[in-house]
N, CA, C and O atoms as a MOPAC input file, in Angstrom:
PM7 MOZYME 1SCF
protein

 N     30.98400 1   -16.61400 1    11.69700 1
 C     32.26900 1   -16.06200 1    12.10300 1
 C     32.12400 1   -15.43600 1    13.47900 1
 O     31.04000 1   -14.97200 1    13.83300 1
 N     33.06100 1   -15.41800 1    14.16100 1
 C     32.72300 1   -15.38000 1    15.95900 1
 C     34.20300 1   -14.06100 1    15.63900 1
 O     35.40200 1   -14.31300 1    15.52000 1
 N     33.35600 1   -12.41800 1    15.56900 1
 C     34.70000 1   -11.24700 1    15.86800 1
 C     33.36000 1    -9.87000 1    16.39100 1
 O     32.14700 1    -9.92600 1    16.18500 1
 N     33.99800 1    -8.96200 1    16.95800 1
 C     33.02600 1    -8.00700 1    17.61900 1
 C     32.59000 1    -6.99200 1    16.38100 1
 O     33.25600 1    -6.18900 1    15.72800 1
 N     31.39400 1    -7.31400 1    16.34200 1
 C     30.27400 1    -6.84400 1    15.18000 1
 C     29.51100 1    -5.94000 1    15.94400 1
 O     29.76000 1    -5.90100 1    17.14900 1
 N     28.85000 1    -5.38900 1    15.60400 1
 C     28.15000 1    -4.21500 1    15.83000 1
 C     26.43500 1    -4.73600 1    15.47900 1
 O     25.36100 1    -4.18800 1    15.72600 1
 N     26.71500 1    -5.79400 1    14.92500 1
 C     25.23300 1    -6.91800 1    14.87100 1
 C     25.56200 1    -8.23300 1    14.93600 1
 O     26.72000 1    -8.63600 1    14.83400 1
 N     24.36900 1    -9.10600 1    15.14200 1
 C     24.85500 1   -10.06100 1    15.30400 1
 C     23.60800 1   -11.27400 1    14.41300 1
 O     23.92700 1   -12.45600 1    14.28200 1
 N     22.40500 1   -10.80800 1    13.94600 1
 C     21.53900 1   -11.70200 1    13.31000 1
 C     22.41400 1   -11.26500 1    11.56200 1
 O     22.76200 1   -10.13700 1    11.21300 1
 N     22.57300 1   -12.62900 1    10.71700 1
 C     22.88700 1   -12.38000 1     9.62000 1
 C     22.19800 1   -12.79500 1     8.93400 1
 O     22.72200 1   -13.19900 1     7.89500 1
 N     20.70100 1   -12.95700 1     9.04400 1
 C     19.82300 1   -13.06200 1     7.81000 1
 C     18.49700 1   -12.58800 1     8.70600 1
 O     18.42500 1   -12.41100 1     9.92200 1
 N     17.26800 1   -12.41600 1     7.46800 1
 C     16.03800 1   -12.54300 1     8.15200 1
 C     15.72500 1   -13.31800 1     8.59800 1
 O     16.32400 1   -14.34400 1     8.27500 1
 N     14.64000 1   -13.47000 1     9.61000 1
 C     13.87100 1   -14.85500 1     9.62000 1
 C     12.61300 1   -14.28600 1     9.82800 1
 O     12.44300 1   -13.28400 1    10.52300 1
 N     11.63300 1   -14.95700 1     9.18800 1
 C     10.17100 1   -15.39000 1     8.61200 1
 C      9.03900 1   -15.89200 1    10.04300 1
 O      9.45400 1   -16.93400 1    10.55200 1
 N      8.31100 1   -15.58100 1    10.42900 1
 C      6.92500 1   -16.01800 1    11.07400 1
 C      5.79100 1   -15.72300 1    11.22800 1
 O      5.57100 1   -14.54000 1    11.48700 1
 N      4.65500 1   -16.64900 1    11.13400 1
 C      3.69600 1   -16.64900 1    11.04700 1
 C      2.71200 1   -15.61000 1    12.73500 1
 O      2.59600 1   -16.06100 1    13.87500 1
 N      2.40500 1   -14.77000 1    12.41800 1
 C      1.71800 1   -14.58500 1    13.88300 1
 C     -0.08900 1   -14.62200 1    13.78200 1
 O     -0.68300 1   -13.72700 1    13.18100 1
 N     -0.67600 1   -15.53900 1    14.31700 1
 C     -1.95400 1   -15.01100 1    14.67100 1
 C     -2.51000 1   -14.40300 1    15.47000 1
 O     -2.17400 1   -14.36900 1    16.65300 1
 N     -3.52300 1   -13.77000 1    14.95100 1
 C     -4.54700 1   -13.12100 1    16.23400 1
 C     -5.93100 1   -13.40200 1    15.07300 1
 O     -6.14700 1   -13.90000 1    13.96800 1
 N     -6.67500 1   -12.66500 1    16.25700 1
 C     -8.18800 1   -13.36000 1    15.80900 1
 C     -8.68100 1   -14.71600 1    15.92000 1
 O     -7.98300 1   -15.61100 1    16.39800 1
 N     -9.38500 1   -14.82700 1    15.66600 1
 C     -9.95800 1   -16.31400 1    15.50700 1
 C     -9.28900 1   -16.87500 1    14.05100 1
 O     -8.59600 1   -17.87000 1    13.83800 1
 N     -9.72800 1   -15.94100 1    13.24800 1
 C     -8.95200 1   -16.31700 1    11.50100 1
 C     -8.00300 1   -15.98600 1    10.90100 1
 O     -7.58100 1   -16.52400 1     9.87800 1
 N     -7.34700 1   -14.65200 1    11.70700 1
 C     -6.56600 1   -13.62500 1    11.10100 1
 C     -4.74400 1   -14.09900 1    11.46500 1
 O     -4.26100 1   -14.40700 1    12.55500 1
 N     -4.30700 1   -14.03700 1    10.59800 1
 C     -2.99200 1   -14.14600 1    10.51600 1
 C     -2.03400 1   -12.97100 1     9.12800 1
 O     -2.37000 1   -12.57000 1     8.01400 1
 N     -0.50900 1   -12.74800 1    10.16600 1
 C     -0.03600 1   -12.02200 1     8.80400 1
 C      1.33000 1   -12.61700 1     9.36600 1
 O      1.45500 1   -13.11800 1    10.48300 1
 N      2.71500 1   -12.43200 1     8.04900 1
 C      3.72000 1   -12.98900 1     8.35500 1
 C      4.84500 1   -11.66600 1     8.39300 1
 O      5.08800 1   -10.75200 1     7.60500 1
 N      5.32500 1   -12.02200 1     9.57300 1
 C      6.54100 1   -10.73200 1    10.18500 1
 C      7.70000 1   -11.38300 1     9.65300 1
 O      7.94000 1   -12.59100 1     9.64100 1
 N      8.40000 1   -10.41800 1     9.20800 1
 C      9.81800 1   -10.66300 1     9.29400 1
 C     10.97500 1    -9.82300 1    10.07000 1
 O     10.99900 1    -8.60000 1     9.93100 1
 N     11.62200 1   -10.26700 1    10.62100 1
 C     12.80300 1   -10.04600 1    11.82200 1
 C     13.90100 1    -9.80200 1    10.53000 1
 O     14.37100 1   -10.54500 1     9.66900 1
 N     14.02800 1    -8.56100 1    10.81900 1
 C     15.10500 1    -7.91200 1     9.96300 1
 C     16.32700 1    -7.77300 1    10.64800 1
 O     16.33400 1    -6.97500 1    11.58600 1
 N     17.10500 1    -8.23000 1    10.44600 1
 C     18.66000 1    -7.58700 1    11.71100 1
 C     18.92800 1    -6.14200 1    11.86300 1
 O     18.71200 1    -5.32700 1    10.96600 1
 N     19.36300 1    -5.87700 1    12.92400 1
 C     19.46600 1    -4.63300 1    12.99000 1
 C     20.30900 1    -3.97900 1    12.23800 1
 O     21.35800 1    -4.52900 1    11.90000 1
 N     19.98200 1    -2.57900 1    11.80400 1
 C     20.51600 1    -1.61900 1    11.15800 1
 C     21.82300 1    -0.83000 1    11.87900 1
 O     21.67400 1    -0.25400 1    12.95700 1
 N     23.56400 1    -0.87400 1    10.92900 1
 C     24.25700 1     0.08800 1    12.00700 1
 C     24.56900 1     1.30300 1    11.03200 1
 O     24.64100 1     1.05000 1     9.83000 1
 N     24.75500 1     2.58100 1    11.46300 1
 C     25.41400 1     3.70500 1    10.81400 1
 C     26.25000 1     3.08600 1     9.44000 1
 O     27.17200 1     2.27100 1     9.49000 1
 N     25.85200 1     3.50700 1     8.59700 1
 C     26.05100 1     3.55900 1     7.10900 1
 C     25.77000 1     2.04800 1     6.31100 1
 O     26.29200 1     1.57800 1     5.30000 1
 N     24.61100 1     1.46000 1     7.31800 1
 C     24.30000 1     0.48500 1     6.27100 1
 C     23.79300 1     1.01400 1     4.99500 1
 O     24.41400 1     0.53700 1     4.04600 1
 N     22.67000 1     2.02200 1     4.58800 1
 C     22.36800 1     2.48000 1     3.11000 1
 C     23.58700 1     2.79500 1     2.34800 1
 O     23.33400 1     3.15700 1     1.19900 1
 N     24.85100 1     2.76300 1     2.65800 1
 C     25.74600 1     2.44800 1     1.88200 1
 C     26.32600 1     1.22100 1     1.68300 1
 O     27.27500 1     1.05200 1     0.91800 1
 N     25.83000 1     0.39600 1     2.30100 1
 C     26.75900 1    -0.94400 1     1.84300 1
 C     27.51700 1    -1.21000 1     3.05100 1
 O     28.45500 1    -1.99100 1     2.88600 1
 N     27.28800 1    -0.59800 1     4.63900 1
 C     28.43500 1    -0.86700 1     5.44700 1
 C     27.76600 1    -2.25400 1     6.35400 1
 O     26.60000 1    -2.46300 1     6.68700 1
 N     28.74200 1    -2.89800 1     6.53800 1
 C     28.01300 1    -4.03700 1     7.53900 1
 C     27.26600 1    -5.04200 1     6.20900 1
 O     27.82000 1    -5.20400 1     5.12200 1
 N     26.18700 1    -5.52100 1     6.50900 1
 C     25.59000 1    -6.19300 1     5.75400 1
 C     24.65700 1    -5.34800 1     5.23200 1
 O     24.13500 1    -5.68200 1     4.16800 1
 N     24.29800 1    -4.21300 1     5.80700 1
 C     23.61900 1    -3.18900 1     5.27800 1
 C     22.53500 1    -3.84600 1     4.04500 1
 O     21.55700 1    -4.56300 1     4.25600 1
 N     23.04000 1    -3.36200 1     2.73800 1
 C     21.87500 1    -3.50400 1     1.76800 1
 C     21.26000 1    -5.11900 1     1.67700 1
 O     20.09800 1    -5.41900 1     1.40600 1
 N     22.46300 1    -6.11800 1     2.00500 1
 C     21.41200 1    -7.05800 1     2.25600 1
 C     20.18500 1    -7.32000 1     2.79300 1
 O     19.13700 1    -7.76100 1     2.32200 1
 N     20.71700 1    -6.76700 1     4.45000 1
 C     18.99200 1    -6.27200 1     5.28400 1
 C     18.00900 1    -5.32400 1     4.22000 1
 O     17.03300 1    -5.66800 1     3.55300 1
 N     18.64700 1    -4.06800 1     4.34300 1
 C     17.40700 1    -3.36700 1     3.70400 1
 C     16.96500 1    -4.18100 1     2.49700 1
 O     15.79900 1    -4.54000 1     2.65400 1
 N     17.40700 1    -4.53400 1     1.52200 1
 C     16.22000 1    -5.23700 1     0.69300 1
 C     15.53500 1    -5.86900 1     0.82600 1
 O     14.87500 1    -6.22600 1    -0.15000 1
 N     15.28100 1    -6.37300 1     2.05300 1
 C     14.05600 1    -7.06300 1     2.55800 1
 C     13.23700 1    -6.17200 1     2.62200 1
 O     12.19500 1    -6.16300 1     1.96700 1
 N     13.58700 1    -5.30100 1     3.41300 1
 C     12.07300 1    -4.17300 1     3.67400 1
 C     11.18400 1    -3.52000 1     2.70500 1
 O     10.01000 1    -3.15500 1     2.74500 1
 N     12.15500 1    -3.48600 1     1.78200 1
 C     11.18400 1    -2.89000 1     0.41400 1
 C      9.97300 1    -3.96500 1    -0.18700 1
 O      9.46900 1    -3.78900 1    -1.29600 1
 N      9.63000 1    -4.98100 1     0.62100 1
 C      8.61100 1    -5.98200 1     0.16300 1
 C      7.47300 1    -5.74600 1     1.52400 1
 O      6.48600 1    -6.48000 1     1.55300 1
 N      7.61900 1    -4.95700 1     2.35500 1
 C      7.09400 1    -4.83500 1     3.87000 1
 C      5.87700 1    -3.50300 1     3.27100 1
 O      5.90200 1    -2.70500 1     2.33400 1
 N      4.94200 1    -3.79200 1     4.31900 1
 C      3.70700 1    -2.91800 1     4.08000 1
 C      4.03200 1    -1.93900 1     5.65600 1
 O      3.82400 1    -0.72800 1     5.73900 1
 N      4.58900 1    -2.83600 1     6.82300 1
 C      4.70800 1    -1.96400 1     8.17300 1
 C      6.08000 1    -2.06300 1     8.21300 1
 O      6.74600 1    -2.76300 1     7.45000 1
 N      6.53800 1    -1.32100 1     9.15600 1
 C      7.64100 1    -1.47700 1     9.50400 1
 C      8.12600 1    -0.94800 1    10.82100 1
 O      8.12100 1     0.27000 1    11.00000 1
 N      8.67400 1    -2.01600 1    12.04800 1
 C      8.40500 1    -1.53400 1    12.89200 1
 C      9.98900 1    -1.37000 1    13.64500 1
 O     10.79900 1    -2.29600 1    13.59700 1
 N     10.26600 1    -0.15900 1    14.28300 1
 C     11.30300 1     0.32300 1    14.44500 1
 C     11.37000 1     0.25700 1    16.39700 1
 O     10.77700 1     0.99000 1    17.18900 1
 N     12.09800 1    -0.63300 1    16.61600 1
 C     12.87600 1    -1.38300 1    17.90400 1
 C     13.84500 1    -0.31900 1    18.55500 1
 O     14.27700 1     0.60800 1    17.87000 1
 N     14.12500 1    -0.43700 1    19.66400 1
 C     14.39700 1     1.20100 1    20.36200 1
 C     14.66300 1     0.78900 1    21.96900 1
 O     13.81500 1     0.93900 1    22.84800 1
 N     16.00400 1     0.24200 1    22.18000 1
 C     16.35600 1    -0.23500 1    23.47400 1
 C     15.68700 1     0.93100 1    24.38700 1
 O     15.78400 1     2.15000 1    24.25400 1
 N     15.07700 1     0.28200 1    25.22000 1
 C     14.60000 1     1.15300 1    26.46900 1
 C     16.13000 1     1.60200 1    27.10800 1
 O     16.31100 1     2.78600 1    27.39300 1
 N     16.86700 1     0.91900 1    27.25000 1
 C     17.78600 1     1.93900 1    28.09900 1
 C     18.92200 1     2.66300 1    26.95700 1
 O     19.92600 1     3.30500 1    27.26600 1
 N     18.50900 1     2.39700 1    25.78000 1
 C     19.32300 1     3.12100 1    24.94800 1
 C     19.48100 1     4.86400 1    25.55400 1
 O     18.49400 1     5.45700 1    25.98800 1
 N     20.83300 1     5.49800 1    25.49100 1
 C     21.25200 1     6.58700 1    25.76100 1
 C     20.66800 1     7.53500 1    24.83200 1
 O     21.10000 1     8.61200 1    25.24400 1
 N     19.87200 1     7.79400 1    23.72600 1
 C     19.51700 1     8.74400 1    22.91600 1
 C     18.26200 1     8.01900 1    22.04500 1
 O     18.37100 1     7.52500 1    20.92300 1
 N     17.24400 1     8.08000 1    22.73500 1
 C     16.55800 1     7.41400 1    21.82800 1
 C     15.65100 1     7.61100 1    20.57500 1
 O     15.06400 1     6.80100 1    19.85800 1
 N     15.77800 1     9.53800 1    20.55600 1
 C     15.29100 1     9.90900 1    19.46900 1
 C     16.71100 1    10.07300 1    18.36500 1
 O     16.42600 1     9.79100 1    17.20100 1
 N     17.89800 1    10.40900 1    18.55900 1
 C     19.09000 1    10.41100 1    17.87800 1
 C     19.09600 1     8.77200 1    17.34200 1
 O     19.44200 1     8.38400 1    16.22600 1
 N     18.73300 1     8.15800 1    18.19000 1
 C     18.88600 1     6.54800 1    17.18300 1
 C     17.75100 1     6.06900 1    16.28800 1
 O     18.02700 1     5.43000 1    15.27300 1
 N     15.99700 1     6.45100 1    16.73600 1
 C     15.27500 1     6.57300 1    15.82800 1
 C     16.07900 1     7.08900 1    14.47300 1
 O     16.48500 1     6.50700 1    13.46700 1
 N     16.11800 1     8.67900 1    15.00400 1
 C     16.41700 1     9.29400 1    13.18200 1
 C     17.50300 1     8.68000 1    13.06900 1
 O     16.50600 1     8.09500 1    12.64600 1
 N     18.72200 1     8.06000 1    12.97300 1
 C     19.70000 1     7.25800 1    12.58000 1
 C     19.10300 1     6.18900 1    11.51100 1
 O     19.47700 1     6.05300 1    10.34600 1
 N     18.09700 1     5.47000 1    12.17800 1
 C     17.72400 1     4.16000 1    11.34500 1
 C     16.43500 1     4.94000 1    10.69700 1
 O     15.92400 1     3.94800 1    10.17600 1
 N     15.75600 1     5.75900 1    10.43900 1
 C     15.13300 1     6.28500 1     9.76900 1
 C     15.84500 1     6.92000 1     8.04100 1
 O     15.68300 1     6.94300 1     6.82100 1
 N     16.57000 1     7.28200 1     9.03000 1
 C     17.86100 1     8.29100 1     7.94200 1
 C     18.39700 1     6.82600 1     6.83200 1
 O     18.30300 1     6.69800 1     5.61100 1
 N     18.85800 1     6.06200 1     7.70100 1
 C     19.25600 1     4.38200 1     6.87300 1
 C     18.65300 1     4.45100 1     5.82900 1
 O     18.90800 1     4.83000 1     4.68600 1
 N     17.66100 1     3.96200 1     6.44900 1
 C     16.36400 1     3.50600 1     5.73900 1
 C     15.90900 1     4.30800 1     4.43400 1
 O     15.90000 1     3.82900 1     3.30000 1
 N     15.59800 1     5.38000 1     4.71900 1
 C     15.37400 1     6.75000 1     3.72100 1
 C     16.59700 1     6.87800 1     2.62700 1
 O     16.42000 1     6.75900 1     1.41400 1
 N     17.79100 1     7.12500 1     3.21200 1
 C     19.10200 1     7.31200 1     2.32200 1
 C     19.00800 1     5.85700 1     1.19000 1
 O     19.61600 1     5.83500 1     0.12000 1
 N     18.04100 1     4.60000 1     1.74100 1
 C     18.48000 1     3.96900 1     0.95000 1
 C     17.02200 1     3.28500 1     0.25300 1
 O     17.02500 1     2.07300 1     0.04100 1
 N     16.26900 1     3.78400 1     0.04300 1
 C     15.02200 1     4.25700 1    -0.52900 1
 C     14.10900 1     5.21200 1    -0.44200 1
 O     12.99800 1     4.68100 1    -0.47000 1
 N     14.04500 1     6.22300 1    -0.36000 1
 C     12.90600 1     7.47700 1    -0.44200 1
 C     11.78500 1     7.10900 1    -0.07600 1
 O     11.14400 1     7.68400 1     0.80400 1
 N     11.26200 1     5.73800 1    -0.93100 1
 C     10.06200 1     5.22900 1    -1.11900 1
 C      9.28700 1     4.55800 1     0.10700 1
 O      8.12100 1     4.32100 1     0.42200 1
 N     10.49900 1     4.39300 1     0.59700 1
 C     10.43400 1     3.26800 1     2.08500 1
 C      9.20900 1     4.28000 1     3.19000 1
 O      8.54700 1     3.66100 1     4.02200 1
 N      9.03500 1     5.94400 1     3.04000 1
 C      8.98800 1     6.68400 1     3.78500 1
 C      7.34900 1     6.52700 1     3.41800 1
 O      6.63300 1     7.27600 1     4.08300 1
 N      6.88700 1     5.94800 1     2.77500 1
 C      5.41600 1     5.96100 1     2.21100 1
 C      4.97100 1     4.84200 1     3.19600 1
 O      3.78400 1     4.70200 1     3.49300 1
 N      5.75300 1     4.21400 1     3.59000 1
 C      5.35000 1     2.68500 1     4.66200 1
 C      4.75600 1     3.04700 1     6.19000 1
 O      4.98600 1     4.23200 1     6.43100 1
 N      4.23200 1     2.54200 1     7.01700 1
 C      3.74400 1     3.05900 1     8.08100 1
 C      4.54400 1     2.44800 1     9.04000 1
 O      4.78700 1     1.25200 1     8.87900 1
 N      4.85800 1     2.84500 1     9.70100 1
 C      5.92200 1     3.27000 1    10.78100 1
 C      5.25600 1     2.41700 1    12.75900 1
 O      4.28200 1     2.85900 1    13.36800 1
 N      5.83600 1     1.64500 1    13.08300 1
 C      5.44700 1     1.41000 1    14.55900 1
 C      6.83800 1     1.78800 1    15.86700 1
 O      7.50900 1     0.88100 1    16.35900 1
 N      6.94700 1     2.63800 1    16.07400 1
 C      8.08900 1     2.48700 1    16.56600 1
 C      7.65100 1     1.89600 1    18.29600 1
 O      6.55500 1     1.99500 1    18.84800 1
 N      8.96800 1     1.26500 1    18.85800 1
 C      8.69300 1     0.48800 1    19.92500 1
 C      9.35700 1     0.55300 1    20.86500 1
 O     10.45100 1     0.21100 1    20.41800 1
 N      9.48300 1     0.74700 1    21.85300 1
 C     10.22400 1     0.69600 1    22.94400 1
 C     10.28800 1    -0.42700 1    23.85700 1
 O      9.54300 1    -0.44900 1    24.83700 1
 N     11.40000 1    -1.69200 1    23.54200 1
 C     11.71600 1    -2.63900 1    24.38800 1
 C     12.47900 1    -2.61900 1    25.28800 1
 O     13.27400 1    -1.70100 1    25.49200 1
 N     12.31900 1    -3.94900 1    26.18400 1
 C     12.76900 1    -4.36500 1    26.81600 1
 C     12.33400 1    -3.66700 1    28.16100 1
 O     13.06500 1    -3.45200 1    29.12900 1
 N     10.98500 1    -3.35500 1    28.02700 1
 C     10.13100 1    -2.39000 1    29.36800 1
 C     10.24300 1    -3.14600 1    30.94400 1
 O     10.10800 1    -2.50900 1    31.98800 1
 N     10.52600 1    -4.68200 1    30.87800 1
 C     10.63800 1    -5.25300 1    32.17500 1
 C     11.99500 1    -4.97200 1    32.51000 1
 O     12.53400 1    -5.95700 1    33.01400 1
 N     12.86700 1    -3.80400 1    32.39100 1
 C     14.11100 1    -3.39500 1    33.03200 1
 C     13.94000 1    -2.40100 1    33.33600 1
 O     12.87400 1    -1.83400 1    33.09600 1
 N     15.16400 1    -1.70300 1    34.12100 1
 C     14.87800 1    -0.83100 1    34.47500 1
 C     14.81800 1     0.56300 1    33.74800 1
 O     15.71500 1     0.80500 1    32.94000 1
 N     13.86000 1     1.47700 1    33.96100 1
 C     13.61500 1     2.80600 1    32.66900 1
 C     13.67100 1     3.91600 1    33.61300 1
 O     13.39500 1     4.24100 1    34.76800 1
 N     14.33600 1     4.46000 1    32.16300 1
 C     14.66600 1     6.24500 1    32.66400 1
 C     13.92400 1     6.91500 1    31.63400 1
 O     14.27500 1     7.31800 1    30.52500 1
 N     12.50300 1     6.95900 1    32.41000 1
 C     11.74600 1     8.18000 1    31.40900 1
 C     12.21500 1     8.97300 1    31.07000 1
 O     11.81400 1     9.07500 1    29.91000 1
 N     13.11000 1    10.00400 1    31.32200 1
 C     13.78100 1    10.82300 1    30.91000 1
 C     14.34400 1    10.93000 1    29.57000 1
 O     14.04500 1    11.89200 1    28.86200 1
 N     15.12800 1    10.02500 1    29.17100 1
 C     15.28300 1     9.95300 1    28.09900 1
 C     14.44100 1     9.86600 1    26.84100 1
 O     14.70100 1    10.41400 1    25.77000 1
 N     13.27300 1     9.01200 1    27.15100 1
 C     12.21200 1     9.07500 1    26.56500 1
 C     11.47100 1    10.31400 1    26.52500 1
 O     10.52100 1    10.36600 1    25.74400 1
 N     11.69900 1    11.14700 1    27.11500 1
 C     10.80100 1    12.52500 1    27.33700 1
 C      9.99300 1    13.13400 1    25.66400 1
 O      8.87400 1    13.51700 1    25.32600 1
 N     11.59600 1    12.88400 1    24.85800 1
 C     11.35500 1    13.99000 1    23.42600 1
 C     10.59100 1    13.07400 1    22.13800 1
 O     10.15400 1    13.33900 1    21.01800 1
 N     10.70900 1    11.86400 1    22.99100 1
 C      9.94100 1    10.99500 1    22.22000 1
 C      8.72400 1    10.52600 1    22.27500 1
 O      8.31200 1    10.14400 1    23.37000 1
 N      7.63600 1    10.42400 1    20.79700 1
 C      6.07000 1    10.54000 1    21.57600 1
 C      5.80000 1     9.22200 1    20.50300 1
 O      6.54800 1     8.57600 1    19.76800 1
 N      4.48300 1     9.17600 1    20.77700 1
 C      3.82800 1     7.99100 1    19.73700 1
 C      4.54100 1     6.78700 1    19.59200 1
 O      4.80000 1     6.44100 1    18.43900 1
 N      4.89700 1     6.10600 1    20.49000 1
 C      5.60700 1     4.51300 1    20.59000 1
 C      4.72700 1     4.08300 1    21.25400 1
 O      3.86500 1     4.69900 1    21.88000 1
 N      4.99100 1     2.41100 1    21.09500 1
 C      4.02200 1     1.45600 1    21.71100 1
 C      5.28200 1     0.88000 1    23.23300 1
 O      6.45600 1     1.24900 1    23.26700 1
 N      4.70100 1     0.05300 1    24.20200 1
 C      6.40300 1    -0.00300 1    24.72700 1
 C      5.68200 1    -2.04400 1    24.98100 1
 O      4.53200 1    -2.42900 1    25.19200 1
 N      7.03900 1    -2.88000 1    24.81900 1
 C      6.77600 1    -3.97100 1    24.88500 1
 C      8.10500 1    -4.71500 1    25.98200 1
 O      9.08000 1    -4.14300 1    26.46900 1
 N      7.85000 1    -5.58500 1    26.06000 1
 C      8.47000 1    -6.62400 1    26.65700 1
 C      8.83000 1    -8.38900 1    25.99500 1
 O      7.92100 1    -9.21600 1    26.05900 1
 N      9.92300 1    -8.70700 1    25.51800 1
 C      9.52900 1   -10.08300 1    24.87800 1
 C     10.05100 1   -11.07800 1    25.80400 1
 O     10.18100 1   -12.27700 1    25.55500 1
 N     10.43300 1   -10.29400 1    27.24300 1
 C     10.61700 1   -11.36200 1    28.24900 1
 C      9.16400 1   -11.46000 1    28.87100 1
 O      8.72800 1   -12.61000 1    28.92300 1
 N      8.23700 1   -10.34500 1    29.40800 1
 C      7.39100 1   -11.15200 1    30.15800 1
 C      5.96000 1   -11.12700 1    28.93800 1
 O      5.08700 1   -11.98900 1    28.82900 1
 N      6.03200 1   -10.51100 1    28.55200 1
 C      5.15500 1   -10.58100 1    27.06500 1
 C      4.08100 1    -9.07600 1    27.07700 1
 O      3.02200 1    -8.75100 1    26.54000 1
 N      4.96500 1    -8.51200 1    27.92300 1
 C      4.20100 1    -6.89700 1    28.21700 1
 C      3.76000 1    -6.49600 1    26.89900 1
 O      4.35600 1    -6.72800 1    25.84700 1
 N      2.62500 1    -5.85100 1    27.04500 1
 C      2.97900 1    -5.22600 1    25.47400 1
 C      2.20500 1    -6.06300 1    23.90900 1
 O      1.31400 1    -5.65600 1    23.16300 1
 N      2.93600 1    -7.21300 1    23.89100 1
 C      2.83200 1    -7.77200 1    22.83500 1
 C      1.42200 1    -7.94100 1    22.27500 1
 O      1.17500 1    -7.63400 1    21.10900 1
 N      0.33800 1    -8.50900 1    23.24400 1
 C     -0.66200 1    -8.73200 1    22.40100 1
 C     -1.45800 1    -7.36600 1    21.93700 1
 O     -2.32000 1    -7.47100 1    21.06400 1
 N     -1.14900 1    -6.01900 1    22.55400 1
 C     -1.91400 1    -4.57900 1    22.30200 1
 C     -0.88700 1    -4.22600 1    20.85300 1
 O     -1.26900 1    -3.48600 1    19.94700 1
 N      0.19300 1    -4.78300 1    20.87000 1
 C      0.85500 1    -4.70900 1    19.49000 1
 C      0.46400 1    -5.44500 1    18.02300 1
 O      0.39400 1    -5.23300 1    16.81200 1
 N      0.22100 1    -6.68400 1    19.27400 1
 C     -0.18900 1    -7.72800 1    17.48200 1
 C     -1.75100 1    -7.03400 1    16.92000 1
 O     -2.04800 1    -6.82100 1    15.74400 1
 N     -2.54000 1    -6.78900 1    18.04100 1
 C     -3.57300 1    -6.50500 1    17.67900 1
 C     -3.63100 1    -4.79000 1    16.86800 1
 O     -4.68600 1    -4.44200 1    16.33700 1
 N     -2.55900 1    -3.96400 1    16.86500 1
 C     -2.37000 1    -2.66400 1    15.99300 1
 C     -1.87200 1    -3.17800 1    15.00000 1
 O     -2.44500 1    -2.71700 1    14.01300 1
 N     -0.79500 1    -4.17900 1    14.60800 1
 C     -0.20100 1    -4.50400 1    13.51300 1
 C     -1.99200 1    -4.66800 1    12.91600 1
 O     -2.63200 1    -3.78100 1    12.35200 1
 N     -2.43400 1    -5.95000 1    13.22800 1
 C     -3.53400 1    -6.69800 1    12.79400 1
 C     -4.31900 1    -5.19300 1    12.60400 1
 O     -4.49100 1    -5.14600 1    11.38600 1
 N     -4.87800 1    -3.94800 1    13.18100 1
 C     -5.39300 1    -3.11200 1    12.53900 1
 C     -5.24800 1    -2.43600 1    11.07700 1
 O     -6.04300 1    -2.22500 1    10.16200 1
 N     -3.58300 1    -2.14200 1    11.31700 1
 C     -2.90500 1    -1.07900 1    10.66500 1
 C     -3.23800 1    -2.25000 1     9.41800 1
 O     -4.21000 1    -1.93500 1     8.73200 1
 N     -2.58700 1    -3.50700 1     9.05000 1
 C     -2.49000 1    -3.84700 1     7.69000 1
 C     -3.91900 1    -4.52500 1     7.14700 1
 O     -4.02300 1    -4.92600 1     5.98800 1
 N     -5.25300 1    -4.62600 1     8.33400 1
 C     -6.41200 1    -4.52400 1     7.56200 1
 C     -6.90200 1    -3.10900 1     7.08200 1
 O     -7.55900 1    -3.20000 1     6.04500 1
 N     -6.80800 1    -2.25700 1     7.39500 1
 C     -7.13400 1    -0.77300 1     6.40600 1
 C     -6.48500 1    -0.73800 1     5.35200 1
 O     -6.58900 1     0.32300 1     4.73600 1
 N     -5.62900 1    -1.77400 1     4.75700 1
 C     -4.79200 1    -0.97800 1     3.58300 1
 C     -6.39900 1    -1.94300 1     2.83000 1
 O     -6.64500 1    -1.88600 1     1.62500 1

């Protein structure tokens, strides 16, 4: 359906990523989360029930977004309001789209992110290789 949504992916999609010589794990691309999906708004609980099968979970964070710790806790809050349990999962949060232009500033109140690029590929492989840490310790 082609009307102004507030998202625009309507399902997951599934891929394989390697690193290592042997090592592989499979990501899934969750659509984004809007204000009151843990109630059912938008497609809401469709997305989130995917995540409750996820060991990481990694939380996307427009670099030029206007508030970027107010939109963290937004999709945290989602997330939480619509499992408790979800909060036991380990957390990557990310800051894209780093090949534009950035206003540290905004970023100031925010700490512990990784920052990536999926236009020039900034980022990505110091990411695959933390995913690839984080879910060999479990």
């Amino acid at each position: 359906k082609i009307d102004d949504y507030p998202f625009t992916t309507l399902q997951p999609h599934l891929g394989i990523v390697k690193y290592g010589e042997y090592q592989s794990f499979v990501m899934a691309d969750i659509p984004g989360l809007i204000e009151g999906a843990s109630k059912g708004k938008g497609l809401g609980h469709q997305f989130l029930k995917h995540i409750e099968r996820t060991k990481l979970l990694l939380i996307l964070i427009d670099t030029a977004d206007d508030n970027p710790l107010e939109n963290y806790r937004l999709l945290k809050k989602e997330i939480l309001d619509y499992n408790p349990d979800l909060n036991k999962r380990k957390y990557i949060i990310l800051r894209t789209k780093i090949d534009t232009k950035i206003d540290n500033d905004k970023w100031s109140e925010m700490d512990d992110y990784l920052e990536i690029s999926s236009v020039s590929k900034e980022g990505i492989p110091t990411l695959i290789k933390h995913i690839g840490h984080l879910l060999n310790k479990e």
